[in-house]
TORGU-117873 format. One record per residue (C-alpha): x, y, z. Coordinates in steps of 0.2 Angstrom, whole numbers, plus 5000, padded with zeros to 4 digits. Example, Ala and Ser with C-alpha at 12.3 -4.5 7.8 and 13.67 -1.06 7.14 Angstrom:
! residues 2
506249785039 506849955036 
//
This chain:
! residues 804
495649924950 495049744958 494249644946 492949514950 493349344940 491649284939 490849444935 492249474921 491449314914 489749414910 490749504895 492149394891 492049204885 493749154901 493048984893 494848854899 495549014907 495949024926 496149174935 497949154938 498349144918 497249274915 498249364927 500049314920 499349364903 498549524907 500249584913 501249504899 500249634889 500649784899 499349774915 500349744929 499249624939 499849664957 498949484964 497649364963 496349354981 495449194981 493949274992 493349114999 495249025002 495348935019 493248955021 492248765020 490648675026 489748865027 488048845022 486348935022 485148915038 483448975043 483249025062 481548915065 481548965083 482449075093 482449125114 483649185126 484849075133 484349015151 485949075160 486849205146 486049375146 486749405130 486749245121 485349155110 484848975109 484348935091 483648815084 484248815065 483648725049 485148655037 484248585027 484948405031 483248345042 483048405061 483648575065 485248595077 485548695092 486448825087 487248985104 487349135095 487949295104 487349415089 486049535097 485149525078 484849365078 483049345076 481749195070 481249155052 483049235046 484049145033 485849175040 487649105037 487948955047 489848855049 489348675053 490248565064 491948515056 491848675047 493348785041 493248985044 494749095041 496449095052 496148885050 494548895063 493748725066 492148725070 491948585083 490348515095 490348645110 489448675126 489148865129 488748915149 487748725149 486948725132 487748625117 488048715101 488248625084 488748755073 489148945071 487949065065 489149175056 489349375054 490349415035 491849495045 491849305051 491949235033 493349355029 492349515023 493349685028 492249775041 492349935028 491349835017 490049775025 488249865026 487949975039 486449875048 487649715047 489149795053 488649725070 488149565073 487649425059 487249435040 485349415035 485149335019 483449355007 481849265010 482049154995 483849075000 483748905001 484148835018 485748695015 486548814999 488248854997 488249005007 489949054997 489049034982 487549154987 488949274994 490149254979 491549214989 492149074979 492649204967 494549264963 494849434964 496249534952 497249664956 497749784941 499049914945 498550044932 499550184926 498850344926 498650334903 497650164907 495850264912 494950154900 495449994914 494350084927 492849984921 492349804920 491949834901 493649924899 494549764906 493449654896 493949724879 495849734886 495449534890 494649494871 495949574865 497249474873 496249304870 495649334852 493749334859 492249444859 491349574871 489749554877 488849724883 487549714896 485849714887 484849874892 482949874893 482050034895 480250044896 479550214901 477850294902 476950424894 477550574904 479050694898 480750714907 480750914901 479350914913 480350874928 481750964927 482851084914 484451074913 485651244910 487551234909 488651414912 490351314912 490351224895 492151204897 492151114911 490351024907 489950994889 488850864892 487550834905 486250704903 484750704914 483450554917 482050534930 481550384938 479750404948 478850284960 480550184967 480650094984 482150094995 482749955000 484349834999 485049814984 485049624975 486349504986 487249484967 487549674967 487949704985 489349574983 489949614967 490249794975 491249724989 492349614978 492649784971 493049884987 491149974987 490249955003 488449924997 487050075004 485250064999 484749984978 484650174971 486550204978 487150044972 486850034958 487350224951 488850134961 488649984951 488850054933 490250154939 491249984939 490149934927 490450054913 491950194919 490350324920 490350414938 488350444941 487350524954 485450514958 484650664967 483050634978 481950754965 480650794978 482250874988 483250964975 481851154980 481651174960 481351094945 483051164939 484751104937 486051234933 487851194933 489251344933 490651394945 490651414962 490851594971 492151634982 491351604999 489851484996 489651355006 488951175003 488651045015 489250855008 488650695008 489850675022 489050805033 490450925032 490251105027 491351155015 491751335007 492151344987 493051464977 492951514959 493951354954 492751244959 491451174948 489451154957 487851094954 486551214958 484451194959 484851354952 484951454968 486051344979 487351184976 486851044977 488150934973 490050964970 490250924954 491450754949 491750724967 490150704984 488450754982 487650884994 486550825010 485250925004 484850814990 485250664997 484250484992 483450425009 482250315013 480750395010 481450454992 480150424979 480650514965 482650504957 483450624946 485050524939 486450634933 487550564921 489050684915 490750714908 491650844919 493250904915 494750804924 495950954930 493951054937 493650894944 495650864952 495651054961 494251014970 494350844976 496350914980 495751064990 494250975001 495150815002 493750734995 494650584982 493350454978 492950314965 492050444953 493550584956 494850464948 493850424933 493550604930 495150664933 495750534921 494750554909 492950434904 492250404889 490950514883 490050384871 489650304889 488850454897 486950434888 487050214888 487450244909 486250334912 484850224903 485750074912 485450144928 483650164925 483250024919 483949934934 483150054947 481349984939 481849804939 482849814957 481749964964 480149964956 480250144946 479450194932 480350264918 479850444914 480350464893 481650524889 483250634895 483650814895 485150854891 486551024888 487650954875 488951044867 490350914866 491450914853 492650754856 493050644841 493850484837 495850494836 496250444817 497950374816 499050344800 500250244802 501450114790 501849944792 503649984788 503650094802 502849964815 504349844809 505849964809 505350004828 505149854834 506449744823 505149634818 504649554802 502649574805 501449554793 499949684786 498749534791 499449514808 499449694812 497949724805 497349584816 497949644830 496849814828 495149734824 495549604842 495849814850 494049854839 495049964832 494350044816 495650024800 495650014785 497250004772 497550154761 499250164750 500250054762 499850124777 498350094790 497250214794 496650174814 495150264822 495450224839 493850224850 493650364863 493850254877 495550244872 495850434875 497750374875 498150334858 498550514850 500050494841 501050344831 502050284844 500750224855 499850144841 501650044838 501350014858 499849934856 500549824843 502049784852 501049714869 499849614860 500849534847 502049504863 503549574872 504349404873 503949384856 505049534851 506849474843 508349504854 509949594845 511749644851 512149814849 513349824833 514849934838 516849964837 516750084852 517450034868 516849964881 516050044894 517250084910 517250194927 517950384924 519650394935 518150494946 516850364949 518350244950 518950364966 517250384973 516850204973 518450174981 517950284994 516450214997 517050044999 518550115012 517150195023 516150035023 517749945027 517950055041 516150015049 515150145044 513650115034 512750215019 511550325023 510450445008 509650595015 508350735006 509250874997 507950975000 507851035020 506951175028 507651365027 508351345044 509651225043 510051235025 511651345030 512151235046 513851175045 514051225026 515951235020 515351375009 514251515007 512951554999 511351614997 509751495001 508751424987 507051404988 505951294980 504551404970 503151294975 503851174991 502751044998 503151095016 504151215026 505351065031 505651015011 505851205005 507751235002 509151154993 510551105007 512051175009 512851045021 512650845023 512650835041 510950925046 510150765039 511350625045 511250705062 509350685060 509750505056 510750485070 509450555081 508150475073 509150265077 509450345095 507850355098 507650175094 508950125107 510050095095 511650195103 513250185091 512850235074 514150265060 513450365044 514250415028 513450505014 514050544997 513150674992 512750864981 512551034988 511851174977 512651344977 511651494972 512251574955 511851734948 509851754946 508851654933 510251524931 510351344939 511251304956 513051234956 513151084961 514550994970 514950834979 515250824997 515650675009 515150685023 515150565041 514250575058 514850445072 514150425089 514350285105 515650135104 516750125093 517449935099 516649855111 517449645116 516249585129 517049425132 518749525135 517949675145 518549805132 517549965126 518150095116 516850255115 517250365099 518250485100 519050645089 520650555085 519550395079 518550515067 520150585062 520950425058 519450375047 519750545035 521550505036 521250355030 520250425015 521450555013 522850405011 521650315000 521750454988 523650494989 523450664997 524150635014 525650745010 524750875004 523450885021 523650995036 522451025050 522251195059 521251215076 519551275073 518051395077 516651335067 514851375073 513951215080 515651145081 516551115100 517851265100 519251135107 519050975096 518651045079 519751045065 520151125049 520551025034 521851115023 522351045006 523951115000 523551255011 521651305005 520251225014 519251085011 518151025025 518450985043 518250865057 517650885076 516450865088 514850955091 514451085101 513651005119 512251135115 511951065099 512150895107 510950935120 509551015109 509450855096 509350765110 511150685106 512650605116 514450645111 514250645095 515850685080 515750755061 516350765045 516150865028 517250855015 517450944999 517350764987 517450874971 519250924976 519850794986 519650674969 520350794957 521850834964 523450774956 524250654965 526050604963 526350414956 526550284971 528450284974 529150114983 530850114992 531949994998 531649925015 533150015026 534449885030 535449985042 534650045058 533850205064 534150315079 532650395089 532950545101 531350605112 531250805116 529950885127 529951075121 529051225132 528151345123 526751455126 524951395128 524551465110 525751385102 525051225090 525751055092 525451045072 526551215067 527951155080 527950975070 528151055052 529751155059 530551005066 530250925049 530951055040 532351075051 532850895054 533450875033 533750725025 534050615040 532350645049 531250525041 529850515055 529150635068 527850575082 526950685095 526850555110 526650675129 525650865132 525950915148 525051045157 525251085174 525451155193 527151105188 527451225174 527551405171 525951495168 525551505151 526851365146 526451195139 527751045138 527450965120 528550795120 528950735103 529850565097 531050615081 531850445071 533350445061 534050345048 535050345030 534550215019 536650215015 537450195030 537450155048 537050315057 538350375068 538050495086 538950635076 537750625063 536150625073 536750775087 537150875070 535250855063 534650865082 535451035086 534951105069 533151045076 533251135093 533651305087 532351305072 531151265088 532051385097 532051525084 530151495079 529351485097 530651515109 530551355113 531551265126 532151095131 531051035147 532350985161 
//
């Protein structure tokens, strides 16, 4: 909602208020004031000038030499390019040493031999959006009245030396869609009073019932419907006052009927709309539901089909309007309109919501229906509007309205206890103050048995229940003014579980390691939900999803961090390194919530180092995405308790994927993608992780065990064993351990050889064994004991032999 400062003033006393307190008070109370727009900032020496003469320029086809009257003795010499321009118009005009917005001076020129004192200025010029200005000024200059004064402000006249604020209302704050609605919001805050606009209606002798009747079918979703005619208006512009109030406001100004049903929407939160009469074919209104099928054609010019849902106003044959939300073309005010039928209703919001949601229609009068108006409004809009059509259009008043009225809202009456107001603010208020505070809201209350008894107006549609009344207190006696109090409690301190502890340490290893945060959707689309899922399960579905693409709970972190990779590729940005920790849902029996479980999960493509100055790159590789989950792995304590097994995972690269196995069961793996999957996201060599979190930081781990560094020195003995083809690197290590006792403290694989120079079906696997006993100084005997008890396990679990 922007909220003119000036035209506040009408309403509220801001008497030694400036905008910007106003502002810092208005959200002290609870309306977020987003920002304050001084409309005229940057903009000086812009004043009114009459064109006295005006003729083409001698060698411009499409510039004019003007001769313009400031008001300050003889007229200058003013080149203007606008193709609008035209003698005896009062127009905008930037003097020499003027100031326009973007800090543009306005100096002495010479345009193609002709000298130019000035600029004759357009309102996109003077810093008016494009959206917002009139149609017949959208190109070209601003025309102002006949009576403006040649030498005025022009700021003044086109209230740009006004502030505009911003409120960012929540959706319970309906009754701030109005500039009466914010003024009583202001008196309150200040302690002042509201003024209401003072409405004058004179009408003739003639009858409204014999114009038009008025029938509704839907009383549920209209149960009030005021109808007043307006005969003998002329079209024109609206009053410069208006059209610029309705630009500060974000309302692009039409025609003076359209402006100002336009006008009391700000004005007073009351959506209206004025029918050309002579055009409605009938002298009927009759509001009920659409039928499947029919069609109307909007204000917009686009033909639209309804359904049942949707809410109409008929002639009583055919719509004319769609109720809440855009007229019909076929009723539309034009020019030639004589004769106005102003509609002033209150249409239910969730009618009004399904059909502004299905025809994409939202508008001004859409959100203060769906939000809800109030309906003591309805009848005073509808006289206001008339009023101003005869004073700013020349219509007479027809007497009286028609009207289908079977609304049965009331005043919300509230009991409510000082005791109760104190106890749940911790405060010491007193009855006076509260009460205070309610009359300041014009609240109704009155005091019966210790307890106030609010009637809360139905523009506060609210306040239903004590706590809101305890609210409204609260804000207005002041949130700073509230008293501040340590909690009073022998509990302990808040601390980490041993889990959040693991799983932040995690977190801060991985970003230690260079890889960087990422958080993804858990909802993806039924496709890839299953992709590169460490378990099972059956897809879940989202009863009502937005898209296709957010339909299905994942089962898998890397689908999305691989879209994230993709997605900073695509931006030249080459090595990226992602982590996410993360839930998957897992389907349970029908009718019961998904489990959910914790995964971490990595994806890391390009260099891995890269020192220009020494010429040295490093591209990421398996064993560099192996390293960093081994280092998670050691983090935790569970290196002892991990194995990894060669694996054939769909999407993975057969040859350099792994298996993680923890204490023999599996809980993740690490590799590569497949080069399909690579080449069809449009991906380089890109590597993967997923780990199974959950398990990985509940396992028991056994306490840290120091020992003594050794003293004596150790003995290493190199083998290069051939095997077949089949045979694992990984299985042959875990013999050798076993075999080598108490003596072998460390077990290296260092050379694979695979070759013209070896049998068929044969691989050399070297491996580097280290002995030592923390006792004693090793002797040869000792080592070619352990060693030969290594060879024959070798030997006896995969025919290995020595390579010669």
């Amino acid at each position: 909602m922007f909220v003119s400062y000036r035209w506040l003033q009408e309403y509220v006393d801001l008497t030694g208020i400036s905008a910007e307190e106003l502002a810092e008070k208005i959200t002290r109370s609870g309306i977020e004031v987003e920002g304050v727009e001084d409309l005229g900032e940057g903009i000086s020496g812009v004043v009114i000038g009459h064109v006295v003469e005006r003729e083409q320029h001698p060698n411009a086809d499409k510039l004019n030499k003007c001769l313009v009257d400031l008001g300050e003795g003889e007229p200058v010499q003013i080149i203007c390019g606008a193709s609008n321009v035209a003698q005896g118009q009062k127009v905008a005009v930037a003097k020499v040493g003027a100031v326009l917005p973007g800090n543009f001076k306005i100096k002495k020129a010479k345009l193609r031999g002709e000298e130019s004192n000035g600029m004759i200025c357009s309102l996109q010029e003077l810093g008016v959006e494009g959206k917002l200005v009139a149609k017949e000024y959208q190109e070209g200059i601003f025309v102002f009245p006949n009576d403006a004064q040649p030498g005025a402000d022009a700021l003044e006249l086109l209230n740009l030396n006004d502030k505009v604020l911003e409120l960012g209302l929540t959706p319970n704050r309906s009754d701030a869609l109005s500039m009466l609605g914010v003024a009583h919001e202001v008196a309150a805050i200040l302690g002042r009073e509201v003024k209401y606009p003072e409405v004058v209606l004179e009408t003739n002798n003639e009858k409204a019932s014999d114009y038009i009747s008025v029938k509704v079918d839907a009383k549920e979703d209209n149960p009030l419907y005021v109808a007043r005619v307006v005969k003998n208006v002329q079209i024109a512009p609206s009053p410069l006052w208006m059209q610029t109030r309705l630009m500060a406001a974000g309302i692009r100004p039409h025609n003076n009927v359209v402006d100002i049903t336009n006008y009391i929407l700000l004005e007073y939160g009351q959506p209206l709309h004025a029918f050309d009469y002579d055009r409605l074919g009938s002298k009927e209104i009759l509001v009920r539901r659409a039928q499947n099928g029919e069609k109307i054609v909007t204000l917009d010019d686009a033909e639209r089909t309804l359904i049942e849902e949707h809410l109409v106003i008929t002639n009583g044959t055919e719509p004319i309007a769609l109720a809440g939300v855009m007229g019909g073309a076929n009723s539309e005010v034009q020019n030639d309109t004589t004769t106005v039928l102003i509609e002033s209703a209150y249409f239910k919001g969730l009618t009004v919501r399904t059909a502004s949601k299905d025809h994409g229609l939202r508008s001004e009068a859409s959100a203060r229906f769906e939000k809800g108006i109030d309906p003591n409004r309805t009848r005073l809009a509808a006289d206001r509007a008339a009023s101003l059509m005869a004073l700013y259009a020349g219509g007479e008043v027809v007497d009286g309205t028609v009207e289908a009225d079977t609304m049965t809202i009331e005043p919300a009456v509230i009991s409510i206890s000082l005791k109760r107001i104190n106890g749940v603010l911790g405060t010491e208020l007193t009855g006076e103050q509260v009460k205070d505070i309610f009359v300041r809201l014009q609240f109704d209350v009155k005091e019966e048995e210790g307890s106030f008894v609010v009637t809360v107006p139905t523009r506060r549609g609210d306040i239903t229940i004590e706590e809101d009344l305890v609210e409204e207190v609260a804000r207005l006696y002041g949130y700073d003014n509230l008293p501040t109090t340590l909690p009073i409690s022998e509990a302990t301190p808040g601390r980490l579980t041993p889990y959040q502890e693991k799983r932040r340490k995690v977190r801060r290893f991985l970003e230690g390691a260079g890889l960087l945060q990422a958080i993804t959707y858990s909802l993806t689309s039924e496709e890839k939900s299953a992709q590169f899922a460490l378990e099972q399960s059956e897809a879940i579905r989202l009863a009502m999803p937005m898209s296709e693409e957010r339909s299905t709970l994942r089962l898998s972190l890397v689908p999305h961090l691989l879209e994230a990779v993709k997605h900073n590729n695509a931006r030249q940005i080459d090595s990226v390194a992602l982590y996410e920790i993360g839930s998957v849902f897992l389907a349970k029996a029908q009718g019961e919530l998904p489990q959910e479980k914790e995964r971490l999960s990595g994806a890391v493509t390009g260099l891995w180092h890269m020192h220009g100055w020494q010429g040295e790159k490093k591209a990421v590789d398996f064993y560099v995405v192996k390293g960093i989950v081994e280092g998670v792995f050691n983090l935790l304590g569970v290196t002892d308790q991990i194995e990894y097994k060669l694996a054939n995972k769909e999407g993975m690269h057969p040859g350099r994927t792994a298996e993680v196995l923890l204490n023999g069961s599996s809980v993740g793996f690490v590799g590569q993608l497949h080069p399909a999957v690579q080449k069809d996201m449009d991906l380089r060599e890109t590597y993967v992780f997923e780990l199974d979190l959950q398990i990985l930081l509940t396992t028991d781990v056994q306490e840290v065990q120091y020992e003594p560094i050794p003293r004596f020195p150790s003995i290493s003995r190199d083998i290069a064993l051939v095997v077949e083809t089949a045979v694992s690197a990984g299985d042959i290590q875990r013999v050798i351990e076993e075999a080598g006792g108490k003596l072998l403290k460390d077990v290296t694989v260092f050379d694979l050889y695979e070759g013209e120079k070896m049998e068929p079906g044969k691989k050399s696997v070297a491996f580097s064994l280290r002995y030592f006993d923390p006792e004693r100084t090793l002797t040869d005997e000792d080592v070619t004991k352990a060693h030969e008890r290594v060879l024959e396990a070798v030997e006896e679990a995969f025919g290995a032999s020595l390579r010669s």
